[in-house]
Structures are given as C-alpha cells and as structure tokens.
N, C-alpha and C positions, 0 to 999 in steps of 0.2 A: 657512688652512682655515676655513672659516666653520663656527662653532657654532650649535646646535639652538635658540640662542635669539637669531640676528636671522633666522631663516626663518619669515615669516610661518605662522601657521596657514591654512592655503588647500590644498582638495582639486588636485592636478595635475588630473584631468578634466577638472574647473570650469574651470579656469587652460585649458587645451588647446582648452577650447568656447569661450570667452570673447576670447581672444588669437587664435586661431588658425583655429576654426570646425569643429573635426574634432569628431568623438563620442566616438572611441576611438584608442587607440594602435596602432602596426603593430610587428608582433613584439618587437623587447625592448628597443623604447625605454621603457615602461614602467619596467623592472629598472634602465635606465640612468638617468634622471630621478630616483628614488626616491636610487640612489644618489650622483647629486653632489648633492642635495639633503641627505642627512643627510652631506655635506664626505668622500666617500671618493673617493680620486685613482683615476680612471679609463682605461682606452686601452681605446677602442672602432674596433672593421673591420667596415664594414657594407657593402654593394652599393650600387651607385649603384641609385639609385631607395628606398631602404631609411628613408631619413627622419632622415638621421644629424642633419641640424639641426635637430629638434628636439628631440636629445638634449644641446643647449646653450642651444635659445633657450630654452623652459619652462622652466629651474630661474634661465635669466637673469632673467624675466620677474618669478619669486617671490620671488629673493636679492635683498640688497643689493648696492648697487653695479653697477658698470657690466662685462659681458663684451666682451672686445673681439676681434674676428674678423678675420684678416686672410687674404685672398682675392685671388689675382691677375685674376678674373674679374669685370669693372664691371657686366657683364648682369644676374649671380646676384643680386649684392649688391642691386643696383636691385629685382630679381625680390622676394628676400627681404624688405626694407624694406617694397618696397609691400603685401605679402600679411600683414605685420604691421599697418600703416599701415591695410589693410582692414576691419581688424575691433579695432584698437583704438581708442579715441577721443579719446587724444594721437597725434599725430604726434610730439612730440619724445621717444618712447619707442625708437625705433627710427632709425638716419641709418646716411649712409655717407660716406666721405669717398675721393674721388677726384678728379681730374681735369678731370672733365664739371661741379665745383660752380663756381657764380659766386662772386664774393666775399661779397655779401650771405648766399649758403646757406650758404658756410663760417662766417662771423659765426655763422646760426642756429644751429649744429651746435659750436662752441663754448662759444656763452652757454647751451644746453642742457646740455654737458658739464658745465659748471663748476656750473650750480644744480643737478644729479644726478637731473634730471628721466630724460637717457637710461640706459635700460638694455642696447641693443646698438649697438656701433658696430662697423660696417665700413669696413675699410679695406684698399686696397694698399697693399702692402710699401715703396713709394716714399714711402707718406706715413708710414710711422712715426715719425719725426722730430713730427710733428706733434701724436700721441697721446701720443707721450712728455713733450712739452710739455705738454699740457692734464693728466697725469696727476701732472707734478711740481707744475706751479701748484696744482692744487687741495690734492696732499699737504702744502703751503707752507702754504696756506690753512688745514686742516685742523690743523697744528701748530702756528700764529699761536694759531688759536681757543683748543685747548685748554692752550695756557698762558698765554694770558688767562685765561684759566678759572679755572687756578690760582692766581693772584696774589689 
C-alpha cells in the first residue's frame, strides 16, 4: 500500500493537463484517482469509452514506482504509450513490451526499467516472464543497496 508520504504533493488536474492534455475528468474517474492515490484498494466497471485508464495511469504518473498493465491487445498498448509519449517530455515514462520491439528497444525499455525512470509498462501476457525479470533484478538491487547501507 503506498503511504501519504511517497505521493508527491501535485494537483491530479495539473498532472491530467500536463501528462495527458484533458482539462477535466469524465464521470468518476475523479473519485477513483483521489482514491488509489491516498493507497485504498479499488475494483472499478466502467463502459467502454468511460476512460477507465486513466483511472490507473494518473495516480501511476504521481506514485512511485512503476504500474505495470497487462493487455492482450498490441494496437492499445502502442495507442496508449504514444498518447502519453505525446504530451510528455520523457519518452522513457511510458513503453510497452511485445513482440513488434527489436532488440535494441527492448535493451531501451529495460535500461529504463532498471534506472526507474518508467512509470508504466505494457505488456502481453506472453511476456511476463520478462517483467518478472526486471522486477526481481531491480528488488535484488534494491536489497544489495540497502544493506550496504547498513554496514
């Protein structure tokens, strides 16, 4: 559960104009935002067209660490990335990993993973194996450090 103090102080609005390009919210992604953002466990049914993702990407965008989205459809994921890619001014905030990546992109979308620059990855379900990878290396990483730390 992520605590009220690694969530940046930053207006959602702000974050939704800035990342996104919208003005304002569509029905109760609002309500839903606010609440994975102060860590309460959610299950959200919204209509297609209703804007369910960005009742995940916004509070990804403001939280630490990385959300990770798994999607059997390569179009969306491509759709989603670029329409974040659009209006943010990293590209490695957002990747996906499927298929269609050469090896050099996978290489980018790794070395991004591991310095925690990305905050959303997409992925098929075929490549989990792969997220799973990058998520134990870094936690390896992550627990090297902090007992160095301690010594």
């Amino acid at each position: 559960m992520q605590s009220a103090a690694t969530v940046p102080i930053l207006e959602p609005r702000k974050v939704l104009k800035e990342f996104f390009g919208f003005d304002g919210f569509k029905g109760n992604q609002e309500a839903v935002v606010n609440s994975v953002l102060a860590g309460e466990d959610c299950f959200v049914i919204m209509p297609t067209g209703a804007g369910k993702s960005m009742c995940y990407q916004l509070p990804a965008m403001m939280m630490e660490g990385t959300a990770i989205v798994i999607s059997p459809l390569i179009a969306l994921m491509k759709n989603q990335v670029d329409n974040i890619r659009g209006f943010a001014q990293k590209s490695s905030l957002a990747h996906f990993l499927n298929s269609s990546l050469s090896k050099a992109e996978l290489n980018q979308v790794i070395e991004d993973m591991l310095s925690g620059e990305t905050k959303l990855l997409y992925s098929v379900s075929k490549l989990r194996f792969i997220v799973s990878y990058l998520f134990i290396k870094r936690k390896k990483s992550q627990c090297k450090f902090q007992s160095d730390s301690l010594v």
